[in-house]
C-alpha positions in Angstrom: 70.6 101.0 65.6 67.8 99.3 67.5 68.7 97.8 70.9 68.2 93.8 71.1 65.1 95.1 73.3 64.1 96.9 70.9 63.7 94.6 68.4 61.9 91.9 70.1 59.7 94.9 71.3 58.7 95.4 67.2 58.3 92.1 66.7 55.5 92.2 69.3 54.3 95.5 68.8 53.6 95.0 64.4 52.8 98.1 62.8 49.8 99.2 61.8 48.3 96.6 64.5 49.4 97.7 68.0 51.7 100.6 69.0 53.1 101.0 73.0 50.6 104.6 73.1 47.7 102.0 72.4 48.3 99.5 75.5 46.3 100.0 78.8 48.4 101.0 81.6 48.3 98.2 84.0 49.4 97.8 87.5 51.4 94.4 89.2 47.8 93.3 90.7 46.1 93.5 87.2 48.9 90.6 85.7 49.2 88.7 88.9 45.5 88.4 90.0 44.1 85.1 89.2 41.3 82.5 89.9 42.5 80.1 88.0 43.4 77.1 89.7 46.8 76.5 87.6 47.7 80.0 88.3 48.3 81.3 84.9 47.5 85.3 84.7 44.5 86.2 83.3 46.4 88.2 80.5 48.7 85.2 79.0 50.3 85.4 75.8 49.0 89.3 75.9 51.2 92.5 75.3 50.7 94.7 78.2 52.4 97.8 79.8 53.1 97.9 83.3 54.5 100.8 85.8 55.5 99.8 89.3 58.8 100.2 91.2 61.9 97.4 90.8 62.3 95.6 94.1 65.2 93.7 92.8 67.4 93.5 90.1 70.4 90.8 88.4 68.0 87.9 88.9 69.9 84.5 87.4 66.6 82.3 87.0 68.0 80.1 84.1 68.0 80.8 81.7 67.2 84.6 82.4 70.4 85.5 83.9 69.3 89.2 84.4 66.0 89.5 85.4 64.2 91.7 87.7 61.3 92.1 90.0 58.8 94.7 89.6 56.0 96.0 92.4 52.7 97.8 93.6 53.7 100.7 95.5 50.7 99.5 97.9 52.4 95.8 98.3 50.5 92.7 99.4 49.4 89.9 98.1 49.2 89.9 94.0 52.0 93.0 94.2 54.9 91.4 93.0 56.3 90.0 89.1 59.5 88.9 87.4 60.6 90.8 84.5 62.6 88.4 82.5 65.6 89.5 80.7 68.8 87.9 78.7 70.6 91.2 79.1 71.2 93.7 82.2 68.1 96.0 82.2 69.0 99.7 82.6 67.0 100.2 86.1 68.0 100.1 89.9 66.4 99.3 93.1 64.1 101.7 93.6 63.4 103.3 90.1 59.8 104.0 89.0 59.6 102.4 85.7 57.4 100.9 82.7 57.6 97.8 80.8 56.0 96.3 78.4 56.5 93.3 77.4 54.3 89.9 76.7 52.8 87.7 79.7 54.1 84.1 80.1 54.1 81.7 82.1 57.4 79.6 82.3 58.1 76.6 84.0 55.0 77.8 86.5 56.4 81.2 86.9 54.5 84.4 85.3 57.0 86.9 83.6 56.9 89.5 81.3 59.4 88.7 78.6 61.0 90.7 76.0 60.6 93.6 78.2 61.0 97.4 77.0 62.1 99.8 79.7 61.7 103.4 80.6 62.9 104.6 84.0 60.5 107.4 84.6 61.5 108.3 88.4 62.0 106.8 91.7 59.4 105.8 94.2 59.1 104.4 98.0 59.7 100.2 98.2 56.4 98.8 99.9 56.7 97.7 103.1 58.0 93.7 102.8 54.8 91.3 103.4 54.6 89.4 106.5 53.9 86.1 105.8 54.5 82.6 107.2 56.2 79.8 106.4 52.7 78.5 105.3 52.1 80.6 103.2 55.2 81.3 101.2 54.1 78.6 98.9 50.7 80.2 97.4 50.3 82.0 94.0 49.3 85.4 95.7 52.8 85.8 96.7 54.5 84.8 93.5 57.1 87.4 93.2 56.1 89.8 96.5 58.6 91.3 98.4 58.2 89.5 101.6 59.5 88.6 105.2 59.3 85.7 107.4 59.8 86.5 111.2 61.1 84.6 114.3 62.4 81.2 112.4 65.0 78.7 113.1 67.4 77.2 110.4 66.2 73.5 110.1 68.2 72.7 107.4 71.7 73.8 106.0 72.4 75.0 102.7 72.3 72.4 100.0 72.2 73.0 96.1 71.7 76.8 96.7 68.7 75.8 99.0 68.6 76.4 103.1 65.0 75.8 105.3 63.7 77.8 108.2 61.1 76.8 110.4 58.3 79.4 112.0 56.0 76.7 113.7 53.6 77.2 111.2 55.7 74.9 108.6 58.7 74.5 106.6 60.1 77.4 104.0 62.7 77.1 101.6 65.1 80.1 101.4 67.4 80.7 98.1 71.2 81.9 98.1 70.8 83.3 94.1 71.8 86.4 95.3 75.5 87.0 96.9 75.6 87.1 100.9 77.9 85.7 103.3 76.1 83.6 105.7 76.8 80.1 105.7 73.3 78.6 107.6 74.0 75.8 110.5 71.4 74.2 111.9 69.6 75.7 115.2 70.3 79.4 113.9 67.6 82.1 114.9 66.9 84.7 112.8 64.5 87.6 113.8 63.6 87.9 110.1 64.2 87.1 106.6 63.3 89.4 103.5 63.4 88.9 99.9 61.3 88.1 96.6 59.3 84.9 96.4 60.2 83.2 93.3 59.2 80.0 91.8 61.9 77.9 90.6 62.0 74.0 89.9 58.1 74.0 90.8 59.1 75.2 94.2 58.5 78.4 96.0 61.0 80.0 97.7 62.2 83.3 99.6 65.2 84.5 97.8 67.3 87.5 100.1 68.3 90.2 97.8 71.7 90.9 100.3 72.9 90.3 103.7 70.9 93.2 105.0 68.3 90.9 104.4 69.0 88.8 107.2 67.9 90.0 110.3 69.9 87.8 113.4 68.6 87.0 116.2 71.9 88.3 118.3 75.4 87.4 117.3 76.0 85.3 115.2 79.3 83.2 114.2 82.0 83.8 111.6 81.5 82.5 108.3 84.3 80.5 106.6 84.3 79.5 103.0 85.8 79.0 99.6 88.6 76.7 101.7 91.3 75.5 99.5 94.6 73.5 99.7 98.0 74.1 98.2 99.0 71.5 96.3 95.8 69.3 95.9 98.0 66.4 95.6 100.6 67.2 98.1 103.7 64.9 98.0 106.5 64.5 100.9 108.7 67.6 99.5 105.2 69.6 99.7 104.0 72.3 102.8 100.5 72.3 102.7 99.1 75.9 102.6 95.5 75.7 103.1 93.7 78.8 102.9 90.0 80.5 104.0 87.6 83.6 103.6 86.6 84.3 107.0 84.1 87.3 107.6 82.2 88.2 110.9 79.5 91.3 111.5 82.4 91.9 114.4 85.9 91.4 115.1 87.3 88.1 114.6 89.2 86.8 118.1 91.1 83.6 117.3 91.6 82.2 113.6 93.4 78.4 114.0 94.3 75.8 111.1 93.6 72.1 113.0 95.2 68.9 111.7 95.9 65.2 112.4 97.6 62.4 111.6 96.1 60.0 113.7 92.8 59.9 112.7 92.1 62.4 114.7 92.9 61.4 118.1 95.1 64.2 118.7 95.1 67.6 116.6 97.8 70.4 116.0 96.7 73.8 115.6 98.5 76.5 113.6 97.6 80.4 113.8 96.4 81.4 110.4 97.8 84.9 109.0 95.7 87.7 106.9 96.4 87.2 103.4 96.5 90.1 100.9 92.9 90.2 100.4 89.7 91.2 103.0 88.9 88.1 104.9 91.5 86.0 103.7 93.3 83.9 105.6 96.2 81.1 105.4 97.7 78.7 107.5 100.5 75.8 106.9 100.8 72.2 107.4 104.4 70.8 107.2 105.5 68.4 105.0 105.0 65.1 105.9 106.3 61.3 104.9 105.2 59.6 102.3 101.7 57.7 103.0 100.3 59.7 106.2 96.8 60.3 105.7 95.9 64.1 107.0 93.0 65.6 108.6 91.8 69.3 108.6 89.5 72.2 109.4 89.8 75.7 109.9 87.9 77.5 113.0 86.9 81.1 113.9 86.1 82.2 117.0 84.6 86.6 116.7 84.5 88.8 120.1 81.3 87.7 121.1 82.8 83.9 121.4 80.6 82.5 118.5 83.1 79.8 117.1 82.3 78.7 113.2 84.1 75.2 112.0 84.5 74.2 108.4 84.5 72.0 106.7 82.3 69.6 108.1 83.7 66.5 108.6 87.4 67.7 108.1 89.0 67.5 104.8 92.0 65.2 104.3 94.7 63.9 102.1 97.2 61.6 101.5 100.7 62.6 101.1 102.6 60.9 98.2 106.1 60.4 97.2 108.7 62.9 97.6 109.8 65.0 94.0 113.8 65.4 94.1 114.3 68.8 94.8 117.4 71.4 95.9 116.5 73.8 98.4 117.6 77.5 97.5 119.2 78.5 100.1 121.8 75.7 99.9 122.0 76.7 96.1 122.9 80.3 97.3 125.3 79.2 100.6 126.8 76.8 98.4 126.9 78.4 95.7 130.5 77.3 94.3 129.5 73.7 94.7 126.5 74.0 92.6 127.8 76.8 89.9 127.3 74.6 86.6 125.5 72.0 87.3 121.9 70.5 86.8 119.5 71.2 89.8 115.8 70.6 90.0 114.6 73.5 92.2 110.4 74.3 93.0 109.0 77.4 94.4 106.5 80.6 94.0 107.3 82.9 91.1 107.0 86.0 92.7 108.3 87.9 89.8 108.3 87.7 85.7 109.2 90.1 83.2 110.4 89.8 79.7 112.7 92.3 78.3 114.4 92.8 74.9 118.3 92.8 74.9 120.9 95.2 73.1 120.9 92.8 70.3 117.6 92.3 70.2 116.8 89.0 71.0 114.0 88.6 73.8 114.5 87.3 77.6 112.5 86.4 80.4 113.7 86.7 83.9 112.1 85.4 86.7 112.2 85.4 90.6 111.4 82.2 92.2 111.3 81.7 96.0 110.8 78.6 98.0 109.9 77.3 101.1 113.9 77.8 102.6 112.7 81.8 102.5 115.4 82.3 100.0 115.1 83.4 96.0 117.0 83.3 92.7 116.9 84.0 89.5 115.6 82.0 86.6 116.8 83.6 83.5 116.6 82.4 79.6 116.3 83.4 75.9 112.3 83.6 74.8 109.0 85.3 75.4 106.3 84.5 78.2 104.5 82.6 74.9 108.1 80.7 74.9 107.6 79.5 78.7 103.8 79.5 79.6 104.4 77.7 82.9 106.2 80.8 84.1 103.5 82.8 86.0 103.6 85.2 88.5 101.2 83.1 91.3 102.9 79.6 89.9 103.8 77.3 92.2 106.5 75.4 90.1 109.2 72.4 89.8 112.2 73.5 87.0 115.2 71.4 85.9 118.0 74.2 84.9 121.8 74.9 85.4 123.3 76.7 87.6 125.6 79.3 86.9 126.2 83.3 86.9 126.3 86.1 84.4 127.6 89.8 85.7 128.2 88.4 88.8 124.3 87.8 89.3 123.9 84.2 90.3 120.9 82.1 87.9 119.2 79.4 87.1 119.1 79.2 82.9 119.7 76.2 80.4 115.9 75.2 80.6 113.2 74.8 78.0 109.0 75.0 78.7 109.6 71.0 79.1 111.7 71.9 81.9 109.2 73.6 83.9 106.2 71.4 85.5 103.0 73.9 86.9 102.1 72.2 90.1 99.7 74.1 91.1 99.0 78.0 90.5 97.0 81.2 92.2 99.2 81.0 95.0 99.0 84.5 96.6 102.3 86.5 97.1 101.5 87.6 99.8 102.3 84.0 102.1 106.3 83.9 101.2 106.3 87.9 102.4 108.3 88.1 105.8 106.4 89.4 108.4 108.5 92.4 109.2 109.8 95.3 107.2 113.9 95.7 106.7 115.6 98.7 107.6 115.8 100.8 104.8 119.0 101.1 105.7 120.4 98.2 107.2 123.7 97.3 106.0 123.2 94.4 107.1 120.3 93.7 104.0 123.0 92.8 101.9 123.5 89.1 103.3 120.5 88.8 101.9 122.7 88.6 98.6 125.9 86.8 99.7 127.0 83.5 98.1 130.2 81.6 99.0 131.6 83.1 96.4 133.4 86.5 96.0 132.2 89.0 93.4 128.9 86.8 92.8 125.8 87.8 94.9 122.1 85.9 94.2 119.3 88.1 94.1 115.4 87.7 94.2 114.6 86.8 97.9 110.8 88.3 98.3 111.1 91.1 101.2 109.3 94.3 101.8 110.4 98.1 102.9 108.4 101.2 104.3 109.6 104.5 104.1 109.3 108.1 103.4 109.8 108.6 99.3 112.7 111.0 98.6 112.8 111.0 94.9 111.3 109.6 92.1 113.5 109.6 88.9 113.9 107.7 85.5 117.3 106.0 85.0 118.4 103.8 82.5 115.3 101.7 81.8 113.1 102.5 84.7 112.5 104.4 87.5 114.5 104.9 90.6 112.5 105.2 93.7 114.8 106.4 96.8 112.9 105.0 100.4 113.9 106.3 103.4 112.5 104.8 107.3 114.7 107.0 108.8 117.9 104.6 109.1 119.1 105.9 105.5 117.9 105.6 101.9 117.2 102.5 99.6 117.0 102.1 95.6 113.5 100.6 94.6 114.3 99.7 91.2 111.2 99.5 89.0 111.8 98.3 84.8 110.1 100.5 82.5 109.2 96.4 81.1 107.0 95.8 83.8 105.0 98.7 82.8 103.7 100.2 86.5 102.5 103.5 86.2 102.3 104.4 89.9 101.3 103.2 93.6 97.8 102.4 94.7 96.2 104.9 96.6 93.1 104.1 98.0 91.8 102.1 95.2 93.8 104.5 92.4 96.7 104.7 91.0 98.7 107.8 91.7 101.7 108.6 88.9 105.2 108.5 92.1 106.1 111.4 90.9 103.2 112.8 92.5 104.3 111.0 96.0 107.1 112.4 96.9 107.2 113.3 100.5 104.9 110.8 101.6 105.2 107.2 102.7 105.4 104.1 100.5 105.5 100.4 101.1 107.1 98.7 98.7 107.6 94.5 98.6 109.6 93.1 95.8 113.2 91.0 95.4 116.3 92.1 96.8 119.4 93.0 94.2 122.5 93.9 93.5 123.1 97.1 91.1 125.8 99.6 92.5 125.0 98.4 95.8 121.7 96.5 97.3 118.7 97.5 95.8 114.7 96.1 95.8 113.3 95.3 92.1 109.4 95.9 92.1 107.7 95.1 89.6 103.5 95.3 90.1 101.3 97.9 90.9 99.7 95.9 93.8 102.9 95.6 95.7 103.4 99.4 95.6 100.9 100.9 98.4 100.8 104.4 99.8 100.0 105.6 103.1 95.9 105.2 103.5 94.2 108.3 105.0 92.9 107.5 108.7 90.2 110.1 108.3 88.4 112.3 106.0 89.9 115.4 104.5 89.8 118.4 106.5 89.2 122.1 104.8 92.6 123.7 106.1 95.7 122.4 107.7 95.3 120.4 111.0 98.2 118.9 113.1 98.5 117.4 116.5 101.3 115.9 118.4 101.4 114.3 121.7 101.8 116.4 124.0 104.7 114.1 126.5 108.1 114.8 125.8 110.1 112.0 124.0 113.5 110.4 124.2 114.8 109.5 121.1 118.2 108.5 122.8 116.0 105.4 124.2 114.8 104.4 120.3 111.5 106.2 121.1 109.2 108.2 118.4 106.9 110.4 118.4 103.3 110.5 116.6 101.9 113.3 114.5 99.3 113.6 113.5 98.1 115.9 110.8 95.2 116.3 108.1 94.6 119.0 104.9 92.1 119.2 102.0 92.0 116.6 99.9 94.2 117.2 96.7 96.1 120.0 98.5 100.1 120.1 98.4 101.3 119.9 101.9 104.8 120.4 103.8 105.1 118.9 106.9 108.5 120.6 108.7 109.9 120.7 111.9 111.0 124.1 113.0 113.8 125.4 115.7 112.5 128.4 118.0 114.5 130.5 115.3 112.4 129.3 112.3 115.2 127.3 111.0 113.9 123.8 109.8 115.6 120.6 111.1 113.6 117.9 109.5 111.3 117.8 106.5 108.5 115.3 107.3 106.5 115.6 104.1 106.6 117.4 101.1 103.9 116.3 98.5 100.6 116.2 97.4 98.4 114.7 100.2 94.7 115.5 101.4 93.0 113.5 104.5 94.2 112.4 108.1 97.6 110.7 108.5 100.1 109.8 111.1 103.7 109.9 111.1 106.3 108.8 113.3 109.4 111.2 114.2 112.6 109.7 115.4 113.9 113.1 116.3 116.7 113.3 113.6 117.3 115.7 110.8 117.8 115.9 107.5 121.0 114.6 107.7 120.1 111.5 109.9 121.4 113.0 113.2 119.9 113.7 116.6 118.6 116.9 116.6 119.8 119.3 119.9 117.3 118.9 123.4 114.8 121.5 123.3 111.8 122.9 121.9 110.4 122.7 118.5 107.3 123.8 116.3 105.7 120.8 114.1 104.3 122.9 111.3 101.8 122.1 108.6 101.4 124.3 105.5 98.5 122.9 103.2 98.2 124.6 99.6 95.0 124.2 96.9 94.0 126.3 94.8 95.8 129.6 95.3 95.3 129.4 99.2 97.3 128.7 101.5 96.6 127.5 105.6 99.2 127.0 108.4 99.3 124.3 111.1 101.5 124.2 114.2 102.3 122.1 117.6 104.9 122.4 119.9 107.2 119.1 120.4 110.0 118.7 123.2 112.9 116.4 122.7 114.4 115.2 126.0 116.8 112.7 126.8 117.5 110.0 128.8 118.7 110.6 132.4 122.8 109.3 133.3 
């Protein structure tokens, strides 16, 4: 069937009149060259073929939202031309091509539209054209690949629009394309590349990327996309107001200011990393009813460039209070709450919808609020039955309290019930900062009520440990963690449909990870004993190579002795080809193993800690012992060793 390119291609191209083998093969220069004082090519309104090499590609100049920009190998004035497209044209940076298409000019601009392309190779970008600020606005450049030098930001970005200033006038540079640089006035740049396009009967120099932008020495962070959580806060409300910060270093300092006097004095709070690169968070308490509040975030990188946004602060004004019961008095309380009507509001952190043995449909929920503690929301329907109920949801539900199988819940509620107040929140903010024990008997108050026999699970926390085993059971998988304090149950439903733990981008199936490290954040529960209910893919992360796979078995271990009757570890370090099935063992001088350490499939540079304890969780003996890698792929086989000494603490 004939591509939409195609198509408008024969409806140029009519039989029997003109054929593609009939056109003259033109270069850039022979469309763009002109002495016409309006500009307009020479061959307008012709069908033409044209071979040059793209300079740029994914152009949105409205309303082509995928155009591209084709060259003269020789560059220069006259090289450059806008290929105008509706769809995504099959050709990269740097591909030799031919179009042909029909010359237009369009709202000033000369194109070729309905363009039919053939990549025929690759070919050697011409050298960008210097050119001034002067200059940029003259037909010869109309879509040349170009550079200003030495120029100061004069004004900031506005409308997708920022100027720079050479001396020799003003130029206006585009932001069509994605970078992160937010301009400030006074900014030096060393130089500026990119295509000169016309747009809004305006010439401008549009960078392609941020390797466009040449800096004239450091330069500061750049914050954007900042938001606050609620929009509308109210008295009950935390403000969480959250940043993407980047930096071409390492960012130093990363502070959430506010005021409530009109800012004659200002608090500032640390912000933390969020879940994603470059985000950040930070919270403002709640405050009374009426008080107007001030903010701005500011990054500060190693090279003490600070970066402030926005500019003026932001602000709000808080409103009244909603009547709400925070969950951890539900849960320390729980006998004075247990069947009746609370209003609760919080983060659902956790939503899956199951069918029962009757089979009638449920959802169960975890919701957690600002108190740090969770529960259960749990009722008859599907996820079309309550759309409010989102994992990400910030919400306000009107329910009863009450318990089933000893698991204490929040049910009796209808979609009416539940109130979105805002949504998108990311998980990651109500995580704790540190990891329990695996096994830590003291996890379990993490579950206690008031009231014997009834524990409340679905407080958000998160564990890191070595995975044991991997095994269906009744509905879902078993995962057994162990840190080295003893084993925990990550309970995963087969509901929530997770087929494995993210692995450098991928997901790897958990049976393939055992005897390597995990970390897991999900709810705490109660099921034979205290358990951790995950129930998403992104929450399940395994251990991220620190360098590229080796050919054969590597290990290394420092070479001090270590005390692990003072708490104190040891690091290993150890690498193998990627794909390969490794054990990682320690050995006595007789060969006899006293710890497995890994036993999976691996492949690249990792570190583990040893704590010096055995299979069985106890101190090994003083002495020597070998560290041994053995790394299998493929039918062969390569060993690793390192000696390690366990001492102990002088009396």
């Amino acid at each position: 069937m004939p591509t939409y390119l195609q198509r408008a291609l024969g409806a140029l191209l009519l039989p029997g009149l003109l054929s593609t083998a009939a056109l003259a093969q033109l270069s850039v220069r022979d469309v763009q060259y002109t002495t016409d004082p309006s500009g307009n090519s020479p061959r307008l309104n012709q069908t033409v073929q044209v071979q040059g090499v793209v300079t740029a590609v994914e152009y949105n100049a409205p309303p082509y939202a995928h155009s591209l920009f084709l060259a003269d190998t020789t560059g220069g004035p006259w090289s450059g031309l806008l290929v105008a497209s509706f769809t995504t044209l099959p050709a990269a940076v740097g591909d030799w091509v031919q179009v042909t298409g029909q010359v237009k000019e369009t709202g000033g601009q000369t194109s070729l539209q309905f363009p039919f392309l053939t990549v025929l190779g690759t070919a050697s970008l011409p050298d960008p054209e210097g050119i001034t600020a002067a200059e940029l606005p003259q037909e010869a450049y109309e879509g040349v690949l170009a550079a200003l030098h030495d120029v100061t930001v004069t004004a900031p970005e506005a409308n997708g629009l920022w100027k720079v200033s050479d001396g020799s006038g003003e130029a206006s540079i585009g932001h069509t394309w994605d970078y992160i640089y937010q301009p400030a006035l006074g900014d030096t740049l060393e130089q500026i590349r990119g295509v000169v396009a016309y747009v809004g009967a305006a010439f401008r120099l549009e960078p392609r990327s941020g390797e466009d932008l040449v800096f004239s020495g450091n330069i500061r962070p750049v914050i954007s996309n900042v938001q606050r959580l609620p929009q509308q806060p109210t008295a009950s409300d935390a403000v969480m107001v959250s940043a993407v910060i980047a930096d071409d270093g390492q960012l130093t300092r990363t502070e959430l200011h506010y005021s409530l006097d009109n800012g004659a004095t200002w608090t500032s709070v640390d912000l933390e990393p969020g879940a994603t690169a470059d985000l950040y968070a930070g919270w403002i308490p709640a405050q009374v009813q009426g008080t107007v509040v001030q903010y701005f975030i500011q990054a500060e990188d190693d090279e003490g460039a600070v970066a402030t946004a926005p500019e003026p602060p932001a602000w709000y004004s808080v409103g009244a209070p909603r009547a709400s019961v925070p969950m951890d008095s539900i849960v320390t309380h729980f006998s004075q709450f247990n069947n009746q009507d609370v209003t609760v509001e919080g983060l659902i952190t956790y939503m899956m919808q199951w069918t029962t043995s009757t089979g009638s449909t449920r959802i169960s929920a975890y919701l957690q609020d600002a108190s740090g503690r969770g529960l259960e929301l749990s009722e008859s329907g599907s996820f079309s039955t309550f759309p409010g109920l989102r994992r990400g949801n910030y919400i306000s539900l009107t329910g009863e309290v009450g318990e089933f199988d000893g698991s204490a819940q929040i049910s009796g509620f209808d979609a009416a019930d539940v109130t979105v107040i805002y949504s998108g929140y990311p998980i990651s903010f109500v995580e704790p900062p540190d990891f329990l024990p695996t096994g830590d008997p003291n996890n379990e108050d993490l579950l206690l009520t008031d009231t014997p026999g009834v524990t409340a699970a679905g407080t958000w926390c998160k564990v890191k440990g070595y995975l044991l085993a991997a095994e269906w059971a009744g509905g879902g998988t078993n995962l057994t963690l162990n840190d080295g304090s003893g084993p925990v149950v990550i309970r995963i439903w087969d509901d929530m449909n997770v087929p494995g733990a993210i692995i450098n981008g991928d997901t790897v199936a958990f049976a393939n990870l055992v005897g390597q490290t995990l970390s897991v954040s999900g709810a705490v529960s109660w099921y034979n004993g205290f358990q951790i209910e995950a129930g998403y893919a992104e929450d399940i992360h395994g251990d991220e190579p620190v360098a590229p796979a080796s050919p054969e078995a590597e290990v290394w271990v420092e070479p001090h002795p270590f005390v692990p009757d003072r708490g104190e570890t040891i690091t290993i370090r150890y690498n193998a080809p990627a794909g390969a099935w490794i054990r990682l063992r320690v050995l006595n001088l007789r060969g006899q193993m006293a710890a497995m350490l890994r036993d999976g499939q691996s492949g690249g540079g990792y570190e583990i800690e040893w704590d010096g304890r055995d299979e069985l969780n106890r101190r090994v003996p003083l002495g020597v012992y070998i560290v041994q890698l053995q790394s299998t792929l493929n039918g062969r086989t390569t060993v690793d060793s390192a000696p390690v000494v366990v001492g102990t603490k002088l009396k």
